[in-house]
Phi, psi and omega in degrees: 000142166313170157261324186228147153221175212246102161276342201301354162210050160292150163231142187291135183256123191304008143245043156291305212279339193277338209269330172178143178226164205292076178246220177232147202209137203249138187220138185270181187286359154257026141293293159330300167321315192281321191268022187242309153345285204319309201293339179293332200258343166216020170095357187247123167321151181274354152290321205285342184296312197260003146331304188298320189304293199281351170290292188307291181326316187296281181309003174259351191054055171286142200243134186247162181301115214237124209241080186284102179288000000 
């Protein structure tokens, strides 16, 4: 490996930013549990499970059922 190396003409790529963003979102803790199991069972972090969950919903336009006791 080098010691330095030269970026001054590098360039940022212009769907890092675009690609997901950061929020903050309140879930309850067995939810959080259930996809934190899955994930010990299958190597995937448990943001990317439920990335992935809402992703999916999404391009299917699953609406979801909403049941008010």
């Amino acid at each position: 490996m080098r010691e330095e190396y030269d970026f001054s003409n590098s360039v940022r790529n212009p769907f890092s930013k675009h690609v997901k963003k950061q929020i903050s979102i309140r879930i309850e803790t067995s939810t959080i549990d259930y996809f934190k199991d899955l994930a010990k069972e299958t190597g995937i972090t448990y943001q990317n499970l439920i990335n992935s969950y809402l992703t999916e919903c999404a391009h299917k336009h699953v609406k979801p059922e909403l049941k008010w006791a």
